[in-house]
VEXLUM-626776 format. One record per residue (C-alpha): residue in one letter; x, y, z. Coordinates in steps of 0.02 Angstrom, whole numbers, padded with zeros to 5 digits, always signed. Layout:
REM residues N
AXYZ/...
This chain:
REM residues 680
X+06803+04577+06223/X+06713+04739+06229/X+06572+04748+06349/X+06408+04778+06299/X+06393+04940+06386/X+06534+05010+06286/X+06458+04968+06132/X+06287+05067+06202/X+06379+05230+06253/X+06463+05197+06094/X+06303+05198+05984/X+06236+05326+06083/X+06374+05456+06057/X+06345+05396+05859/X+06162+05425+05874/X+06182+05587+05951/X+06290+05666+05828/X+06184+05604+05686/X+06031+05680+05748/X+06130+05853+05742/X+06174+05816+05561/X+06015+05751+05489/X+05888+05814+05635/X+05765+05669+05586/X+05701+05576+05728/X+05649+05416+05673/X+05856+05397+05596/X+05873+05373+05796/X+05739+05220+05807/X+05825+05144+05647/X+06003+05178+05699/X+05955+05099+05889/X+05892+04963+05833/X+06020+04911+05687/X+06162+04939+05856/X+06054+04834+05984/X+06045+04698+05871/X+06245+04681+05828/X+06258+04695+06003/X+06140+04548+06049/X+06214+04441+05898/X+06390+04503+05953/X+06450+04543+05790/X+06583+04676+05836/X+06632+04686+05647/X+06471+04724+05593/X+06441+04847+05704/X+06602+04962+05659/X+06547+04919+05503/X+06374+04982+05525/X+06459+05141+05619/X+06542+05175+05480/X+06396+05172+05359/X+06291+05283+05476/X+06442+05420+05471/X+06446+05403+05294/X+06270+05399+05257/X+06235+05575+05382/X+06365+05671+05282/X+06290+05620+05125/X+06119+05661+05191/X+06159+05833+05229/X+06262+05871+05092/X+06119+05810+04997/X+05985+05925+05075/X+06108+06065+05043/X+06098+06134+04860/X+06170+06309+04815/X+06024+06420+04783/X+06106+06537+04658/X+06058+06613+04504/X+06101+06599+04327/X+06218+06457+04415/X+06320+06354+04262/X+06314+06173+04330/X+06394+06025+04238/X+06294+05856+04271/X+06241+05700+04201/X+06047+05638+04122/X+06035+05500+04220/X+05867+05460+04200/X+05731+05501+04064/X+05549+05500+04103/X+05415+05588+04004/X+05436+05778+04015/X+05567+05756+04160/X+05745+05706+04179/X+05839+05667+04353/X+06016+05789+04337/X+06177+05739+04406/X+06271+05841+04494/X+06427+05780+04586/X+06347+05658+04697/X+06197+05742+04693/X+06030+05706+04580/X+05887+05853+04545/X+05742+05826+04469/X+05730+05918+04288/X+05578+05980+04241/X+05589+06035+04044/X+05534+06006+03867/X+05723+06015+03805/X+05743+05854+03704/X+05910+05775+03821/X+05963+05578+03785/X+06000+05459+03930/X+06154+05487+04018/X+06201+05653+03901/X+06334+05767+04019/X+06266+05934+03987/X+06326+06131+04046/X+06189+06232+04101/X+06135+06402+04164/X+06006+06400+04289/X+05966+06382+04462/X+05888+06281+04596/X+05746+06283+04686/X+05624+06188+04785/X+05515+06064+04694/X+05341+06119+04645/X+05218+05992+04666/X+05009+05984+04647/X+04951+06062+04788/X+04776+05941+04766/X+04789+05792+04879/X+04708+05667+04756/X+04849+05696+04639/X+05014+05635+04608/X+05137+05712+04782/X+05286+05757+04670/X+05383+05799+04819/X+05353+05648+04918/X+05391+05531+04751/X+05551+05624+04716/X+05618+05621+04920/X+05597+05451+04935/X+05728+05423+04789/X+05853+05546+04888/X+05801+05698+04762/X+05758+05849+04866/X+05772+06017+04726/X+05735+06032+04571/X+05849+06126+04433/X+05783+06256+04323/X+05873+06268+04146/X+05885+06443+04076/X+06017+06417+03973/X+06085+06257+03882/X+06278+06295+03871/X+06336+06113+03794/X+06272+05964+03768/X+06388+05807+03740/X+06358+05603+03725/X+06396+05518+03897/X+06567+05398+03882/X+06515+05303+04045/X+06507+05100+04039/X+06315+05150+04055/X+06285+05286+03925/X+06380+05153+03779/X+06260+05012+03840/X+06143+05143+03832/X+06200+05198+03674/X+06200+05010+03610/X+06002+05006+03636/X+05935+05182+03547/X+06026+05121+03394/X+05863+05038+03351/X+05682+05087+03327/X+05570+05184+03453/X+05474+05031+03470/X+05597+04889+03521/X+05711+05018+03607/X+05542+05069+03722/X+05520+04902+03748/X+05684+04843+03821/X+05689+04992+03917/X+05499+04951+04003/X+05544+04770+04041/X+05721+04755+04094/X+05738+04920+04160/X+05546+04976+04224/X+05539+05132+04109/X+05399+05176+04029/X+05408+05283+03855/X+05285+05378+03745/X+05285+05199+03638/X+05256+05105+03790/X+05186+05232+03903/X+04989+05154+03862/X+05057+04974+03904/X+05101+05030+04059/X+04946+05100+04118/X+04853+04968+04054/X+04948+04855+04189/X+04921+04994+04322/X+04750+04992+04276/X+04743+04800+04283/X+04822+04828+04470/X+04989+04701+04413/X+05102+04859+04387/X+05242+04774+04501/X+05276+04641+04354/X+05332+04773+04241/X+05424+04887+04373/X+05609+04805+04404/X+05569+04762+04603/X+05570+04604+04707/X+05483+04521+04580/X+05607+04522+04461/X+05781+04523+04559/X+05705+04366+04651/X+05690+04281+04467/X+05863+04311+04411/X+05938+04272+04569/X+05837+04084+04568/X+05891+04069+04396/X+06067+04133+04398/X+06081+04005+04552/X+06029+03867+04443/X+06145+03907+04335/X+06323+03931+04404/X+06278+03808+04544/X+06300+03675+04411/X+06479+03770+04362/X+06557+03847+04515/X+06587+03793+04720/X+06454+03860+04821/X+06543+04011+04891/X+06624+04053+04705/X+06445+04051+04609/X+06378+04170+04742/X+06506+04286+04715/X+06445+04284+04520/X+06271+04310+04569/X+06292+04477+04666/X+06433+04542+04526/X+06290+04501+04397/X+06157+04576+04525/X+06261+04744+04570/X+06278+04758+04392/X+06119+04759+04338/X+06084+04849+04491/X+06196+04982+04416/X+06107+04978+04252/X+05946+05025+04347/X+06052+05184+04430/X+06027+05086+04610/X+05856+05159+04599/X+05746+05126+04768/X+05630+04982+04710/X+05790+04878+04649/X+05917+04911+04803/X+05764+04864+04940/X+05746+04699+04842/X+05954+04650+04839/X+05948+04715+05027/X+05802+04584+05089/X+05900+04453+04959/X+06070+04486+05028/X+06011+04477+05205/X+05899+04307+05211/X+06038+04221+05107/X+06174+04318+05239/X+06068+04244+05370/X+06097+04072+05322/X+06269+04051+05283/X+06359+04169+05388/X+06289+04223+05535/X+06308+04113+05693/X+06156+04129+05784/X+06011+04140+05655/X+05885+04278+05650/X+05697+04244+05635/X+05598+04293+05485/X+05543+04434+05575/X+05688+04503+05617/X+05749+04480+05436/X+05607+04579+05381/X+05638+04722+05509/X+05820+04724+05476/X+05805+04761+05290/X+05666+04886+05323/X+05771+05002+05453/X+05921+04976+05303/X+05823+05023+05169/X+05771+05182+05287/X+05971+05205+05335/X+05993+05216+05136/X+05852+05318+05084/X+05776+05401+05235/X+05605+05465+05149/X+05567+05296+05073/X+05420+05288+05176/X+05328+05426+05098/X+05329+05307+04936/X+05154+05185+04914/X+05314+05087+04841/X+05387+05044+05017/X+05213+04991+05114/X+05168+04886+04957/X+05329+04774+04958/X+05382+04776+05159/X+05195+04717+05171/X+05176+04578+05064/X+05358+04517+05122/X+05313+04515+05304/X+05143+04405+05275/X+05245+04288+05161/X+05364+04258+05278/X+05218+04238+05382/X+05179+04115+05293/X+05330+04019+05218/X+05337+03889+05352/X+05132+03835+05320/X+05168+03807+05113/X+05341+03736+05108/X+05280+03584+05066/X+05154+03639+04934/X+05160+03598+04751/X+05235+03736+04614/X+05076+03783+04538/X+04974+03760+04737/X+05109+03885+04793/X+05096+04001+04644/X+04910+04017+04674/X+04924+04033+04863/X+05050+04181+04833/X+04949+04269+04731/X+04806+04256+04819/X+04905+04302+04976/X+04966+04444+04878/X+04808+04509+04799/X+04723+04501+05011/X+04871+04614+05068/X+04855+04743+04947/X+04697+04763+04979/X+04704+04914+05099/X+04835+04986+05019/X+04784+04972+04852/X+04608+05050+04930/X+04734+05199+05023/X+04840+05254+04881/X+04730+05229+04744/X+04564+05219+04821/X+04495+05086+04733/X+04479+04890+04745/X+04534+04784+04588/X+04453+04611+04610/X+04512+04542+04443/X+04699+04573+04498/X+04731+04419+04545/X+04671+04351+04395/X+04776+04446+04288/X+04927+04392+04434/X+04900+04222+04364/X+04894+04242+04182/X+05001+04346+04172/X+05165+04299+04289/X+05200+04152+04195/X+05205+04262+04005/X+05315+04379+04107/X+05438+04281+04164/X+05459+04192+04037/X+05478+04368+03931/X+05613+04422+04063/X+05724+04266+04057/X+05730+04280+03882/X+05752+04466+03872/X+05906+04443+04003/X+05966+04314+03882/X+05939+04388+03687/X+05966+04575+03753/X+06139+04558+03690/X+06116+04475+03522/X+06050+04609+03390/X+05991+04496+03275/X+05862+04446+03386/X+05773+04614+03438/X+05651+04568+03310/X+05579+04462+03450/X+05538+04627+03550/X+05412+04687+03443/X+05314+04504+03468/X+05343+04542+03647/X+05254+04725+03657/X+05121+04669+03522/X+05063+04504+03648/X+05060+04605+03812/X+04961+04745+03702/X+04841+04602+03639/X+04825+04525+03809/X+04816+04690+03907/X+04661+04746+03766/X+04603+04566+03827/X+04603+04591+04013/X+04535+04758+04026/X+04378+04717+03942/X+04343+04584+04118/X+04441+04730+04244/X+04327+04738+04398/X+04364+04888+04481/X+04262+04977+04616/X+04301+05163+04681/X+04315+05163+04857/X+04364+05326+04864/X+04469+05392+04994/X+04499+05278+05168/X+04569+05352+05346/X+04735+05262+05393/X+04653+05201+05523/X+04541+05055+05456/X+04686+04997+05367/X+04791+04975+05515/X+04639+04893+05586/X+04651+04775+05451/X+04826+04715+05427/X+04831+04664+05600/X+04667+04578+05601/X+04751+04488+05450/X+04925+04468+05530/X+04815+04379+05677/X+04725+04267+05576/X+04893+04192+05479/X+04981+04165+05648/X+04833+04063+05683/X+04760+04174+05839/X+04574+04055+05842/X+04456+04176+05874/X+04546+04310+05772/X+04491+04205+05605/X+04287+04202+05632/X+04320+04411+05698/X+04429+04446+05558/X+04294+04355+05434/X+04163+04477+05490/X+04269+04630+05502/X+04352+04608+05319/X+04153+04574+05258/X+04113+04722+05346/X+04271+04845+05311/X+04243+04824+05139/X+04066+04853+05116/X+04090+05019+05223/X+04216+05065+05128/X+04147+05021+04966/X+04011+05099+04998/X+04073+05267+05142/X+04048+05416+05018/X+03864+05351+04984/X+03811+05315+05170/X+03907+05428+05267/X+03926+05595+05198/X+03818+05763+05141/X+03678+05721+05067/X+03719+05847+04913/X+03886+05944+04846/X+03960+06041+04744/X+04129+06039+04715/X+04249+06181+04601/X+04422+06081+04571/X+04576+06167+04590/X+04627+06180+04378/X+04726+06338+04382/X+04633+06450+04233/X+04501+06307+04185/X+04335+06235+04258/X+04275+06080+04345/X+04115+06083+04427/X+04062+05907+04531/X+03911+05893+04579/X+03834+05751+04666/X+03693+05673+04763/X+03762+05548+04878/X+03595+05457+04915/X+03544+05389+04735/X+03738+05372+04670/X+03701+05533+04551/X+03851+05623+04464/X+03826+05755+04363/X+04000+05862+04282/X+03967+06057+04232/X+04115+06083+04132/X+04279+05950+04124/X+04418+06069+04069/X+04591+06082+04145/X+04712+06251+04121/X+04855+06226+04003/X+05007+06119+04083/X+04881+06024+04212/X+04886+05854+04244/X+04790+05751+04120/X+04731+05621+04243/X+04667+05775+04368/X+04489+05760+04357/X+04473+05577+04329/X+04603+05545+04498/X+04466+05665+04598/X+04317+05565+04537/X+04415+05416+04608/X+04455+05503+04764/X+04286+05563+04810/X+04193+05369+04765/X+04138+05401+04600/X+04108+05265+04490/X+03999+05325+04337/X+03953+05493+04280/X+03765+05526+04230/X+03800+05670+04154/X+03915+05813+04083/X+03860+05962+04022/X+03991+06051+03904/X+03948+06244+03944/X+04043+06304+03769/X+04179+06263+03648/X+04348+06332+03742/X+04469+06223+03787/X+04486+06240+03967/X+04307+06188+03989/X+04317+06031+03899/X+04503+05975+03870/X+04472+05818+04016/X+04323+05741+03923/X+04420+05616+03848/X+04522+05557+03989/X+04358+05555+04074/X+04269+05455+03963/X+04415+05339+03972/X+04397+05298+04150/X+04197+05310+04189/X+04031+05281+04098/X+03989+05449+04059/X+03790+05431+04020/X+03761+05563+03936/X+03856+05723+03871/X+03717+05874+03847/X+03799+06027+03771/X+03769+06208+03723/X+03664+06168+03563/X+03535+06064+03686/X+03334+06058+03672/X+03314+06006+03853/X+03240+06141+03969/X+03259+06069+04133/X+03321+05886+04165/X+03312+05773+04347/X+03474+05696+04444/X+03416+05597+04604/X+03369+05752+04700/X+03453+05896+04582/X+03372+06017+04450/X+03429+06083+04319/X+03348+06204+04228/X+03450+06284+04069/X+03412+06476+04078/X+03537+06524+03925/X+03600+06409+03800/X+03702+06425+03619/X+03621+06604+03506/X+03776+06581+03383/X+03849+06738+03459/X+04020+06771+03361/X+04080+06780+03547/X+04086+06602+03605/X+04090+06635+03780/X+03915+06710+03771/X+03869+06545+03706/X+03875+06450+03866/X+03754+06353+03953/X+03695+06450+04098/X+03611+06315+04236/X+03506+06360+04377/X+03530+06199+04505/X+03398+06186+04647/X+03428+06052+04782/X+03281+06076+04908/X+03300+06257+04938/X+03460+06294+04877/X+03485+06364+04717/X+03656+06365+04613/X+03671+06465+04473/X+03836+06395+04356/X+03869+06540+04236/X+04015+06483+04105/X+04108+06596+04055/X+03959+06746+03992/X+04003+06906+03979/X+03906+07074+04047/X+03785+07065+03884/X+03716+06900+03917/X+03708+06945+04098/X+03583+07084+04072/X+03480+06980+03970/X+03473+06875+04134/X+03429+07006+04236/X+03258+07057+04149/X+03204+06875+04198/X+03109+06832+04341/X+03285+06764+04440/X+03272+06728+04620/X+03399+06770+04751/X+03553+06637+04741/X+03618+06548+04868/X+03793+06510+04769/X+03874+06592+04586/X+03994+06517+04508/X+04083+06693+04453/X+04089+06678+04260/X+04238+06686+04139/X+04366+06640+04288/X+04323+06829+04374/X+04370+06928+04214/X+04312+07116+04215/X+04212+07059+04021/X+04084+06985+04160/X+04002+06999+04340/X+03922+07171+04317/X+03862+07256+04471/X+03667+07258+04392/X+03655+07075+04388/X+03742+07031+04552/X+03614+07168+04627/X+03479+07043+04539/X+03528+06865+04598/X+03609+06931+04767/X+03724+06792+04793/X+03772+06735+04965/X+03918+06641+04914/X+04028+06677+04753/X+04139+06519+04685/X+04282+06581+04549/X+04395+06450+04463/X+04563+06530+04425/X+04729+06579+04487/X+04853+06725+04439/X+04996+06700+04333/X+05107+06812+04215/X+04954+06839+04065/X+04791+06837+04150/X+04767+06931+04326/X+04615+06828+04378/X+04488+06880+04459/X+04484+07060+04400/X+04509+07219+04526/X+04324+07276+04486/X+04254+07119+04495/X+04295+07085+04668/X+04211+07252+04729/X+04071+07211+04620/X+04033+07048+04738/X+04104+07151+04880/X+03955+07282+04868/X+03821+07151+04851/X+03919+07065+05010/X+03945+06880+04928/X+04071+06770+05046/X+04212+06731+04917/X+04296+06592+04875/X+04458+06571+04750/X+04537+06407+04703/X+04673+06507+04654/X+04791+06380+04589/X+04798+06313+04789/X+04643+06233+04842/X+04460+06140+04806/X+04300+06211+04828/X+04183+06138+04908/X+03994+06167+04944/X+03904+06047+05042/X+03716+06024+05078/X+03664+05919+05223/X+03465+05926+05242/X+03415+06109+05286/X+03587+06154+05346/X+03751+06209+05207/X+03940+06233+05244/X+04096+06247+05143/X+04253+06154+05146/X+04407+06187+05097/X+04547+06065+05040/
């Protein structure tokens, strides 16, 4: 027998070399860990094993994170998965995320001329980290197409199944795909957010949820057929099959890893590991597999609620079906509390409501989808399938109670999974403290953004060539929008996920400065998320209107100029002493009407028309004498923004300036008699 010091040199050597090849640190912890357990369950077989897979899995790690950067490259690949606008490419062994509005089908194999790159993602932190999402599913370049040489119908297992399934209408194709394979589509794509809206997401995506449910009914099944070793055996074929359907993406594998291990732990190994240790085992695996899982909401959500129900397990074994059902969603619904508040910075108290309506509709839906998916004559049922979760998701939403935290610091949510972890291991003082603190956490949190910050701000969103001005008084919960527009190719959801970042909950007002596009393309999607009071645009009576603490007082409004931009609402806000003046987008003509009124100095211009040279004319910046000049806007290959002469026009008047420039938020906060500006 091999001593246990040989086996430590042994993993250390391992370790070593795999921190030249990958040069991650935490692969160490993991890899440590995974060794020093073998080694105290003295499973030499295992361990080689486990050897092995770390060899294997650092050369495929580095070959990953080593594309070819050349260009007007022909690649041949695979479409291996279809989202909306966006396509993961094959390559060899390799997947890149394709960004294009090229019409491609699941699983084509495709020529093209392009090249790689890195991936662009949103550089605003309340939006959507493309480059974190795509890492954690082992994706680290993207692949731009420049030329499509040939396109051609996959012959893979996969692409006929495939194949099978888009014989049939959008509707009951879109369907299948969203429940037994997690994908959403254009026909399905509003039944999907109305279950992330609902906070039950995880019933549609194919996760532990749904590999658990097969595997309890598949057991029930070929027990009654096969000897106990034999039917397992059928399970994991089925399993790695379906597994393979779903293109081994991350949220399946983690699942069949946790599975394979607690059922691995009972039958095979001979001195039994603890819950815990179950729990941490599949957690350093799924990191040994995909190393930047962690930087996926995805991974905290699931490794979470598994390590409080195992917690758990041992207090509700003997519980009835529907008491357990309850118990776990409740359980469920008190862990995803902080993150829920973290990632999406808000807390859904009617989730676990909907958790028990609707697990019982789903899986029965899902048993019977795994069972009539192959019978043609029976997709009719589909349709009945999307049109009751439609119905019942129309249903729901009308009760949703959903509060906008807005955005929490990691460190209160540490604070409170252990204060929970201590109260289900039954530490007795921990439960009255952890009563308190949880009563506590969430009214500060519920509440932070009210209590705790500036008293007043103004905030120009990062849109590219568009404008979004926030303004809001903290004290009396006032929110008042000058202009909701996004540049062309933005996300939809931009200005609705900042609202929910910064605590917003209701708008009180929007005013719509003119009739272009970029200043009011995010109304809707607005409207859809928040009670927007009231929406006061260029063809307005009022004169000057009240927020909380902010006035606004229109100095220019709609003269049916055949120049829309000289239409726009032109706003003088004063908060205390302070005075904003939000311009639109006027030009030089409208400005010099300005000037021959009786304007005070400004404190802050928002630089109309994006800092075009039609507008910010030296004789009216000479008038207002801003201190600090805003401009919402960003270069790219058909508008230079801001102008050359505009710039020395604020220059000479010596305004501090300020560009969002398609990288950051601009902010302008008031706290009492004192202002700064933040950046972000």
């Amino acid at each position: 027998m091999l001593r246990k010091e040989y086996f430590i040199l042994l993993g250390g050597i391992i370790i070593f070399n795999y921190l030249l090849l990958i040069n991650s640190y935490y692969i160490i912890l993991i890899a440590f860990v995974l060794i020093f357990i073998l080694i105290w369950q003295q499973q030499k077989i295992y361990l080689w094993a486990l050897i092995l897979g770390i060899i294997i899995s650092a050369i495929l790690f580095y070959y990953l994170k080593q594309p070819n950067f050349y260009q007007n490259q022909i690649v041949s690949g695979q479409i291996q998965k279809k989202g909306l606008g966006y396509y993961y490419l094959q390559i060899g062994w390799k997947q890149y995320f394709l960004k294009t509005t090229i019409n491609f089908e699941l699983h084509d194999q495709v020529r093209l001329q392009g090249y790689y790159s890195a991936i662009i993602s949103s550089p605003n932190i309340y939006e959507l980290n493309l480059n974190h999402w795509l890492n954690a599913n082992n994706i680290f370049h993207q692949f731009n197409v420049t030329k499509i040489m040939e396109v051609k119908t996959g012959t893979s297992v996969l692409a006929k199944i495939t194949k099978f399934f888009n014989s049939y209408d959008d509707l009951t194709k879109d369907t299948i795909s969203l429940i037994l394979f997690g994908q959403k589509a254009k026909t399905t794509v509003d039944l999907y957010n109305g279950f992330v809206k609902m906070g039950v997401v995880h019933l549609l995506i194919v996760s532990g949820y749904h590999i658990n449910i097969l595997f309890y009914f598949l057991e029930k099944v070929f027990k009654r057929i096969f000897h106990r070793k034999i039917f397992f055996y059928f399970i994991y074929g089925f399993l790695f099959f379906y597994l393979y359907l779903l293109n081994f993406s991350f949220t399946s594998v983690k699942a069949v890893i946790l599975l394979t291990l607690s059922l691995f732990n009972t039958h095979f190994l001979q001195k039994r590991l603890s819950s815990y240790q179950i729990w941490g085992l599949s957690v350093l695996l799924v990191l040994l597999f995909f190393p930047y899982s962690f930087l996926s909401s995805g991974f905290w959500y699931s490794f979470t609620v598994t390590l409080f129900i195992f917690s758990s397990q041992s207090k509700i074994k003997h519980y009835a079906f529907y008491k357990k059902l309850f118990y776990y969603n409740f359980m469920i619904f008190i862990v995803l509390l902080g993150w829920t508040m973290y990632f999406n910075y808000h807390l859904n108290f009617s989730s676990i409501l909907f958790n028990l309506l609707l697990t019982p509709i789903l899986v029965l839906i899902y048993l019977l989808s795994i069972l009539i998916v192959w019978i043609p004559p029976c997709y009719f049922i589909y349709q009945y399938f999307y049109f009751l979760l439609s119905n019942y998701v129309v249903l729901c939403t009308k009760i949703n109670l959903i509060w906008n935290v807005g955005v929490v610091n990691i460190g209160y949510i540490v604070l409170y999974y252990v204060m929970l972890l201590s109260v289900i291991n039954n530490i007795g003082l921990w439960k009255k403290l952890f009563t308190f603190v949880l009563i506590v956490f969430l009214l500060y949190n519920g509440f932070q953004h009210n209590l705790f910050s500036v008293n007043y701000s103004m905030t120009m969103l990062n849109v590219g060539n568009g404008q979004t001005i926030v303004l809001q008084d903290n004290r009396t919960l006032k929110t008042v929008l000058y202009d909701v527009g996004v540049a062309r190719g933005r996300s939809k959801q931009l200005v609705s996920n900042y609202l929910r970042w910064a605590g917003v909950n209701w708008v009180d007002a929007v005013f719509i400065s003119h009739q272009h596009a970029d200043h009011y393309n995010n109304l809707i999607e607005v409207q859809k998320h928040f009670f927007v009071k009231k929406i006061i645009q260029n063809d307005t009576y009022l004169k000057t209107i009240w927020f909380g603490g902010m006035k606004f007082t229109i100095l220019h409004q709609s003269v049916n100029d055949y120049d829309e931009n000289n239409n726009s609402l032109v706003i003088l806000v004063e908060i205390n002493n302070i005075r904003i003046l939000l311009t639109g987008d006027i030009s030089q003509k409208i400005e010099l009407v300005l000037a021959a009124q009786d304007l005070w100095p400004v404190h802050l211009l928002q630089v109309a028309h994006h800092g075009s040279a039609t507008s910010s004319s030296l004789i009216f910046l000479q008038k207002i004498k801003p201190m600090l000049c805003f401009i919402s806007g960003e270069k790219t290959k058909h508008q230079n923004y801001p102008a050359t002469t505009v710039w020395q026009n604020l220059q000479a008047v010596n305004c501090q300036i300020y560009f969002t420039g398609g990288k950051q938020n601009l902010q302008f906060n008031i706290l009492g008699k004192k202002t700064m500006i933040k950046l972000f």
